[in-house]
TIMARVEX-357055 format. One record per residue (C-alpha): residue in one letter; residue number from 1; chain; x, y, z. Coordinates in steps of 0.05 Angstrom, whole numbers. Layout:
N
R;A;NUM;A;X;Y;Z
...
//
This chain:
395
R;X;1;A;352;129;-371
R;X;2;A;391;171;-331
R;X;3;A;467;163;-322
R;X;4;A;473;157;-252
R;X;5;A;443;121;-186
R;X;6;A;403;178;-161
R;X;7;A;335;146;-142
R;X;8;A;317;125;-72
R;X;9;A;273;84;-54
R;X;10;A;266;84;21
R;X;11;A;224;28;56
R;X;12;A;211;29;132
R;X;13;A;216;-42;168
R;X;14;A;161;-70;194
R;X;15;A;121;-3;192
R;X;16;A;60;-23;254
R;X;17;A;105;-67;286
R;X;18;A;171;-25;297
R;X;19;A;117;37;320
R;X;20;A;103;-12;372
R;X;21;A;167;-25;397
R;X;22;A;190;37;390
R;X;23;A;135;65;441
R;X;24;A;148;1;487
R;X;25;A;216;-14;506
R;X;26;A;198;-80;532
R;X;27;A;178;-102;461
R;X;28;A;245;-86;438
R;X;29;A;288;-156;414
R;X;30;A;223;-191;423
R;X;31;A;167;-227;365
R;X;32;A;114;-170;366
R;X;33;A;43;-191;316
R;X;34;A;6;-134;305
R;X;35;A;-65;-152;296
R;X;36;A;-106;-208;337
R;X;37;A;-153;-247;286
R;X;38;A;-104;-227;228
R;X;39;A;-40;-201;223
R;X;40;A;-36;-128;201
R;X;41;A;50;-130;213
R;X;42;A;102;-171;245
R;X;43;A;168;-155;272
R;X;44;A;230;-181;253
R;X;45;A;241;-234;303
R;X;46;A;174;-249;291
R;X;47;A;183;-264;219
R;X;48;A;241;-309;238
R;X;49;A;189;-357;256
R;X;50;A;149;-361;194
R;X;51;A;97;-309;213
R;X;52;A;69;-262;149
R;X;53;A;27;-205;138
R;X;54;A;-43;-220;123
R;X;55;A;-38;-294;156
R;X;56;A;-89;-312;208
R;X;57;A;-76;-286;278
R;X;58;A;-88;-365;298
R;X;59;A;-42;-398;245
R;X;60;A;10;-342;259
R;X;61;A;9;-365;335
R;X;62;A;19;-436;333
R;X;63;A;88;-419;294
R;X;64;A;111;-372;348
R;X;65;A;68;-391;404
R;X;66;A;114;-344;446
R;X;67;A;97;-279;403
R;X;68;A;69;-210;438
R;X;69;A;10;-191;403
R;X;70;A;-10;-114;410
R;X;71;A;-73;-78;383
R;X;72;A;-60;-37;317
R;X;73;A;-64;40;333
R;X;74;A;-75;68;269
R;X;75;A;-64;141;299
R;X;76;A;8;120;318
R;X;77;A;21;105;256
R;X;78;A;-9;157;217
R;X;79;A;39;210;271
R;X;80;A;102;167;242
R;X;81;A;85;173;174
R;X;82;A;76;241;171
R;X;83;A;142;254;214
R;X;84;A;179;205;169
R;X;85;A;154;235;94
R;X;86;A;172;307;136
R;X;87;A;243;272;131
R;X;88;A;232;257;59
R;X;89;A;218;327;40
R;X;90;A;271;358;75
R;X;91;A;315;315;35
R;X;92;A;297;324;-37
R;X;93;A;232;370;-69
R;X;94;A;219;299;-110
R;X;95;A;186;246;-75
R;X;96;A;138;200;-92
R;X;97;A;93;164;-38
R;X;98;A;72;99;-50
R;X;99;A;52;84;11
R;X;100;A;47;103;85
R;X;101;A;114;74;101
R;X;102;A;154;74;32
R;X;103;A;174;133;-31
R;X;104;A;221;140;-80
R;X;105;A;261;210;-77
R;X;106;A;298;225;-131
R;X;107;A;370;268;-110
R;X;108;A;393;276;-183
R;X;109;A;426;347;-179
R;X;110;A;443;348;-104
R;X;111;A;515;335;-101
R;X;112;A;539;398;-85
R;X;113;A;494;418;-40
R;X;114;A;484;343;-6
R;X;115;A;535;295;-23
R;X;116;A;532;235;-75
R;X;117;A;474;190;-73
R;X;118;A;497;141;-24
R;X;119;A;516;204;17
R;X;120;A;447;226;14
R;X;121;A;410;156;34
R;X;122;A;461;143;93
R;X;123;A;442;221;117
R;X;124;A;366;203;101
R;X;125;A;365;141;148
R;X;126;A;402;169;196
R;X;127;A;358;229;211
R;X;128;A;294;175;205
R;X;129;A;324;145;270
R;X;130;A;345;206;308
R;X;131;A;283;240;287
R;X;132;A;223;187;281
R;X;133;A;260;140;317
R;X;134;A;245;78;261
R;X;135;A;295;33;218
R;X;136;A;295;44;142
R;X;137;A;321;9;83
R;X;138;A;339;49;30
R;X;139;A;361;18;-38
R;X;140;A;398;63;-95
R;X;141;A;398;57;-169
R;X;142;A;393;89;-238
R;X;143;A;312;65;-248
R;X;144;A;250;51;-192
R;X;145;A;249;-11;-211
R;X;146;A;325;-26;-185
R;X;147;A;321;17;-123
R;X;148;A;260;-15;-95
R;X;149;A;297;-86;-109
R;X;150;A;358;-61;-78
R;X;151;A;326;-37;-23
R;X;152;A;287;-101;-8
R;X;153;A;363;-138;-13
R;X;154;A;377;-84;42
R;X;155;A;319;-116;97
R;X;156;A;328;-100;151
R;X;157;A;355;-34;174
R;X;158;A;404;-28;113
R;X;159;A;425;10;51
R;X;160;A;446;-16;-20
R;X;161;A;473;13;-83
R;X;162;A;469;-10;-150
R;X;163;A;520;16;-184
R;X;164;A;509;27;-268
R;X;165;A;559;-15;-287
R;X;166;A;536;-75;-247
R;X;167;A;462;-75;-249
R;X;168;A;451;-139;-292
R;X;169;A;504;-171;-244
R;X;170;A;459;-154;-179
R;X;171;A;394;-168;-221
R;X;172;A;409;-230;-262
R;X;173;A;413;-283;-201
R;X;174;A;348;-262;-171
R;X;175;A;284;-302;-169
R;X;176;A;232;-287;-219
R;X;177;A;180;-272;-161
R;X;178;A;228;-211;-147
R;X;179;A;205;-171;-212
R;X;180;A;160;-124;-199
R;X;181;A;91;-160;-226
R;X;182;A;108;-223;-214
R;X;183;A;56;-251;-163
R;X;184;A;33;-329;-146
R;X;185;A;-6;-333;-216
R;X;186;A;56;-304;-266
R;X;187;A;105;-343;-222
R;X;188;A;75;-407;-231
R;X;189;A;59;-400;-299
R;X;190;A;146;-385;-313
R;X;191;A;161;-450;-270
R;X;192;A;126;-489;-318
R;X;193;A;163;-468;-364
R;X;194;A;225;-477;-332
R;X;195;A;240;-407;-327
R;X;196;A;266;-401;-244
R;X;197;A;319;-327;-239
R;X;198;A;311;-267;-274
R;X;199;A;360;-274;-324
R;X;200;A;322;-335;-356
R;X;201;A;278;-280;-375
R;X;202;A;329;-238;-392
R;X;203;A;356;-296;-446
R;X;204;A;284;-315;-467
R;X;205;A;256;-274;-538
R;X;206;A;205;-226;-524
R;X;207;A;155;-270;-571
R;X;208;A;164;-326;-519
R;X;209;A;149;-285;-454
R;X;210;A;89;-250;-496
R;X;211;A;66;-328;-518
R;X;212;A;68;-354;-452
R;X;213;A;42;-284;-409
R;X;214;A;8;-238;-456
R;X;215;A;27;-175;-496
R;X;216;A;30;-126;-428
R;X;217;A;56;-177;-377
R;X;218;A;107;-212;-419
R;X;219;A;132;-146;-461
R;X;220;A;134;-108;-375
R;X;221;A;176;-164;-354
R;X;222;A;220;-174;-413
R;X;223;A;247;-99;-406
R;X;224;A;248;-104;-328
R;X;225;A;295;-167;-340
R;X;226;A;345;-122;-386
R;X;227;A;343;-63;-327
R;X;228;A;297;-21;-378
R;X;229;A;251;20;-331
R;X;230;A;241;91;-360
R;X;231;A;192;120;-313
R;X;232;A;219;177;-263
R;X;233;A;203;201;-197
R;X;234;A;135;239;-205
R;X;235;A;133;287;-139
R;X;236;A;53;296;-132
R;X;237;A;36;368;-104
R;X;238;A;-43;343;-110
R;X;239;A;-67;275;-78
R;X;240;A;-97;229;-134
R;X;241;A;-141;184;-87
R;X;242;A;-161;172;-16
R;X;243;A;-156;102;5
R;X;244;A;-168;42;62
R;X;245;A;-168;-23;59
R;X;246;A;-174;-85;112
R;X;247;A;-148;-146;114
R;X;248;A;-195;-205;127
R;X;249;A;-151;-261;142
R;X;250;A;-176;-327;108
R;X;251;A;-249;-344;137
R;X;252;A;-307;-347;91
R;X;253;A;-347;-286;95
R;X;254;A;-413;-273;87
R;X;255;A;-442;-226;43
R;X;256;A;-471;-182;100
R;X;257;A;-404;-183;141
R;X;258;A;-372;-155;71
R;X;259;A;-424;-102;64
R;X;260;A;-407;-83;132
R;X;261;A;-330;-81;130
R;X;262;A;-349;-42;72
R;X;263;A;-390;12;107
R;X;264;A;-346;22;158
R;X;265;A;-288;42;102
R;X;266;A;-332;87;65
R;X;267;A;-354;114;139
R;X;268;A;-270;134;143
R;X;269;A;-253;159;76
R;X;270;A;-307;203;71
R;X;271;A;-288;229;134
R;X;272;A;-223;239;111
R;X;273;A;-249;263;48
R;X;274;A;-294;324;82
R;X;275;A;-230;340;126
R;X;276;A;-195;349;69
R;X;277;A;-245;392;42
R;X;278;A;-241;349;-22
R;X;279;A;-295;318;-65
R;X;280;A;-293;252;-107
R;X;281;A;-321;224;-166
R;X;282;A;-295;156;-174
R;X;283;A;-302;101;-128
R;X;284;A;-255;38;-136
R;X;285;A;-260;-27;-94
R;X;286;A;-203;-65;-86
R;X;287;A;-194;-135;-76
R;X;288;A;-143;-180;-48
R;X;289;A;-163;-266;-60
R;X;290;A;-145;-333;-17
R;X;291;A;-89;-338;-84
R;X;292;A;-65;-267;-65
R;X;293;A;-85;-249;-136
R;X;294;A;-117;-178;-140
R;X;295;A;-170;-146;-178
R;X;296;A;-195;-74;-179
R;X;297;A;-267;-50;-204
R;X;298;A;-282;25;-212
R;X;299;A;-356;66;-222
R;X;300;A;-343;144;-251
R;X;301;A;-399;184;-231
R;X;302;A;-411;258;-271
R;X;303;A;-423;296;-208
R;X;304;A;-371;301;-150
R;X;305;A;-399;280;-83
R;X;306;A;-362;280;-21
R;X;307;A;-431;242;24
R;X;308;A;-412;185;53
R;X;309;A;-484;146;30
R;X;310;A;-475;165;-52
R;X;311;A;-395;127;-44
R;X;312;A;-428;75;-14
R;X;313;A;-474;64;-54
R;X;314;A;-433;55;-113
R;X;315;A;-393;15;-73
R;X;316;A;-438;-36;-61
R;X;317;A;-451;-43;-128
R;X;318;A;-387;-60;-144
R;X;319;A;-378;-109;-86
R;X;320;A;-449;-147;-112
R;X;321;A;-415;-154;-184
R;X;322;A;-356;-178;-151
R;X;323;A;-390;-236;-107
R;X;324;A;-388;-289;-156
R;X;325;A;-311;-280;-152
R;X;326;A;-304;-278;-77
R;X;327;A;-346;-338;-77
R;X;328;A;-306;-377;-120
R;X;329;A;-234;-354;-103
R;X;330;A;-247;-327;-33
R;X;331;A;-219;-254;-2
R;X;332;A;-166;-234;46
R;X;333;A;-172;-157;32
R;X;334;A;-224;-111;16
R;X;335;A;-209;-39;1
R;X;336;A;-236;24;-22
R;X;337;A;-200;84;-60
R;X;338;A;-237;155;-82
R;X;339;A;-212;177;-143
R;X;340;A;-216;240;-189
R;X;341;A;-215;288;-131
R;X;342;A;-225;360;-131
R;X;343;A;-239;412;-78
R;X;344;A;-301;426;-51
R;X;345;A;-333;499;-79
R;X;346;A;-369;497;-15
R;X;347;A;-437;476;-54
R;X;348;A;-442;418;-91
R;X;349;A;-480;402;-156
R;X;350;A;-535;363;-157
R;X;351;A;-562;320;-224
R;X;352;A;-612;362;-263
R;X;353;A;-688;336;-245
R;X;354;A;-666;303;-180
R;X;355;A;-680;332;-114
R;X;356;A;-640;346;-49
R;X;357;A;-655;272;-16
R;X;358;A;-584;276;22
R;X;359;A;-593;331;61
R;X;360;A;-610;275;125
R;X;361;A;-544;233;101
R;X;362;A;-506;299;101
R;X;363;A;-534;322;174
R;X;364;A;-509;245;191
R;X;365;A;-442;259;158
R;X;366;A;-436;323;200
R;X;367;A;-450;292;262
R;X;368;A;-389;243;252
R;X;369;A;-341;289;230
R;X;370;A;-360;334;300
R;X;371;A;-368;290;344
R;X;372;A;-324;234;322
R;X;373;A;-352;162;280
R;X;374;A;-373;128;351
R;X;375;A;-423;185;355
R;X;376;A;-468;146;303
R;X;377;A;-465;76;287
R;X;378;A;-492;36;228
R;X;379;A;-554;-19;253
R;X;380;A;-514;-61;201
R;X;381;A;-444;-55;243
R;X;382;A;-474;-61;324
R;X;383;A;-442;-111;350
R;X;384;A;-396;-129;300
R;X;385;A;-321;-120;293
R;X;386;A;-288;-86;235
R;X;387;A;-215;-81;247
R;X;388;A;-173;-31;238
R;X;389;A;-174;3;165
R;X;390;A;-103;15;132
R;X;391;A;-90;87;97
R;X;392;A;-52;75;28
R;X;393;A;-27;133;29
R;X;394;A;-9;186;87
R;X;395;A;-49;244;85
//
C-alpha cells in the first residue's frame, strides 16, 4: 500500500433529499422524506427522528408525523450528479464512481500542482457547494476501505483524515457492522460469538474468522481489521453496466406486480442503453430481502442485443427462479443491471437459423425513445404505479 493518505472518497449527504432543499428554500432546516409509499431519501433532520432509507412511507410518518414529504424527481438528480462528478474530474483524472452520489479520487502526485490531500478534499467540497450547491463528506486515507469509513465518521457536511500512523487507532474502536461486508447476517453471526468492535477481529486468528464465516468472508474481514486493503482507484474511461433498481418498501408482492416493476426497469435501461448507442449481453437482477440480505443472479447471452423485449425476457427468467426466495424471505428492492456492453455497429447479429421476429419490438422501442416511454404503455403496467427507478451509476 501506498505511503500516504491520498484517496478520497467523497459522499454527498442525503443525495434526493438535499436536491430538494436545495431547489426549495422553504425545505431548508426542515424533515424532508423523499418518496410517499417508501422512502427513496431522508434529510438530516429527518433522520433525527428515526426515519431510514428503504422504510415504509407509513412507518416513516408515524415517527416524524411532522415531516414534508416531496415526490422524487429523478431528472433533478441525474442534473446534480453529473454537475457534481464534473467537480470530480476537474479535480483529479482518477475517479472511480460507485454511485450517483459517491467516488473515490485518488490525488496521489498532486501536491505541487494542488496542495496536500487534505488541501485537495477541503478545495473539492468547497467548489461542490459553490458550484452544485450540495454538502459533501469527504474522508481521506492511505486504502478505499479507510476513506469511505472516514468519510462516513465525517456525516454530515464534513471532512476526515486518517493519518498513516494512526489508522488502527481510528479503526480499532469501531463496530463490526462498520467493515465493509458486514451486513445483518455476518453481524449477527460475530455477536454470537462475542466478537462486538473491529479490533476483536483484529485479535481473533484468521482460522477462527474463516471457522465461524467462511474462507472469503472471514479471510476479507480479517485483512480489513489489520487496515490491509490493496486495491487502488480504477478511473473507468468505459461504463461496465447500466443499472436501476426500485425500492419496494416491505408489502408482500405479488408475482404479477414484480413482473411489472420489472418491465418498467427494463423499459428505462434499454432506453438508456439505445441512447447510449450501446449494446448488452448480460442481464443481472438484483435483489434486496425483508433481512436486507442481497443476492444477485446473472444470464450471458452469445449475441449482444440492445431490444428492450430479449432483456426482458431473460429477466423474467431470472425473477421466476428467484420466487421461491422472495416468497420465503420477502423483497424490498428489485433491480436490473446490463452487463458486457459494447457499442452498437449500427446492425446487430442475429443467431444463425432464427429469423428477424423483433423487428415489431424494435419499431416499439423506437417509438419510446422518440416520443418519450408515456408514448406506449405496457397492458401489464395501466393503472399501476411503479415508482421512481434509481440509476446506480450516473451516466
Amino acid at each position: 500500500m501506498p505511503g500516504d493518505a491520498t484517496i478520497l472518497h467523497a459522499d454527498l449527504d442525503s443525495f434526493y433529499a438535499s436536491v430538494e432543499q436545495r431547489d426549495d428554500f422553504s425545505l431548508q432546516g426542515r424533515p424532508v422524506i423523499v418518496g410517499g409509499g417508501v422512502v427513496l431519501a431522508a434529510s438530516y433532520e429527518a433522520k433525527a427522528f428515526g426515519v431510514r432509507t428503504a422504510m415504509g412511507g407509513r412507518q416513516a410518518l408515524q415517527l416524524c408525523p411532522q415531516a414534508v414529504v416531496v415526490r422524487p424527481r429523478m431528472s433533478a438528480y441525474s442534473a446534480a450528479s453529473k454537475a457534481v462528478f464534473e467537480v470530480f474530474h476537474d479535480t483529479t483524472p482518477i475517479v472511480e464512481a460507485l454511485s450517483i452520489d459517491e467516488a473515490f479520487l485518488d490525488v496521489g502526485g498532486l501536491r505541487r500542482i494542488s496542495g496536500t490531500p487534505e488541501q485537495i478534499a477541503h478545495a473539492l467540497r468547497t467548489n461542490v457547494a459553490e458550484r452544485v450547491g450540495l454538502p459533501i463528506s469527504v474522508g481521506v486515507a492511505r486504502t478505499k476501505f479507510l476513506a469511505k469509513v472516514a468519510s462516513a465518521s465525517a456525516k454530515p457536511d464534513g471532512l476526515l483524515v486518517v493519518e498513516p500512523d494512526h489508522e488502527l487507532d481510528f479503526l480499532h474502536p469501531l463496530p463490526v457492522e462498520r467493515l465493509w461486508g458486514v451486513g445483518k447476517v455476518t453481524a449477527a453471526k460475530l455477536h454470537a460469538a462475542d466478537v462486538r468492535v473491529v479490533r476483536q477481529i483484529a485479535d481473533l486468528p484468521e482460522a477462527r474468522l474463516v471457522e465461524l464465516l467462511g474462507p472469503s468472508a472471514g479471510r476479507h474481514l480479517h485483512g480489513l481489521a489489520l487496515g490491509v486493503d490493496p486495491r487502488p482507484v480504477r478511473a473507468r474511461t468505459q461504463r461496465r453496466s447500466i443499472g436501476a433498481q426500485s425500492a419496494l418498501g416491505r408489502r408482500r408482492r405479488s408475482a404479477a406486480e414484480l413482473d411489472g416493476v420489472l418491465a418498467g426497469l427494463c423499459d428505462r435501461v434499454c432506453r438508456r442503453l439505445r441512447t447510449a448507442e450501446r449494446t448488452t449481453r448480460t442481464v443481472t437482477l438484483r435483489l434486496r430481502f425483508d433481512d436486507f440480505t442481497r443476492v444477485t443472479r446473472s444470464h450471458t447471452q452469445w449475441h449482444p442485443t440492445d431490444r428492450t423485449e430479449e432483456v426482458l425476457r431473460s429477466g423474467r427468467d431470472l425473477l421466476r427462479a428467484a420466487m421461491p426466495m422472495i416468497e420465503e424471505r420477502g423483497i424490498t428492492l428489485l433491480g436490473v443491471a446490463l452487463g458486457n456492453l459494447d457499442y452498437d455497429a449500427g446492425q446487430l447479429i442475429l443467431p444463425v437459423g432464427e429469423p428477424d421476429t423483433g423487428a415489431l419490438d424494435a419499431s416499439v422501442d423506437q417509438v419510446r425513445d422518440r416520443f418519450g416511454s408515456g408514448a406506449l404503455t405496457r397492458g401489464t403496467l395501466v393503472g399501476r404505479e411503479l415508482g421512481p427507478s434509481v440509476p446506480l451509476l450516473p451516466d
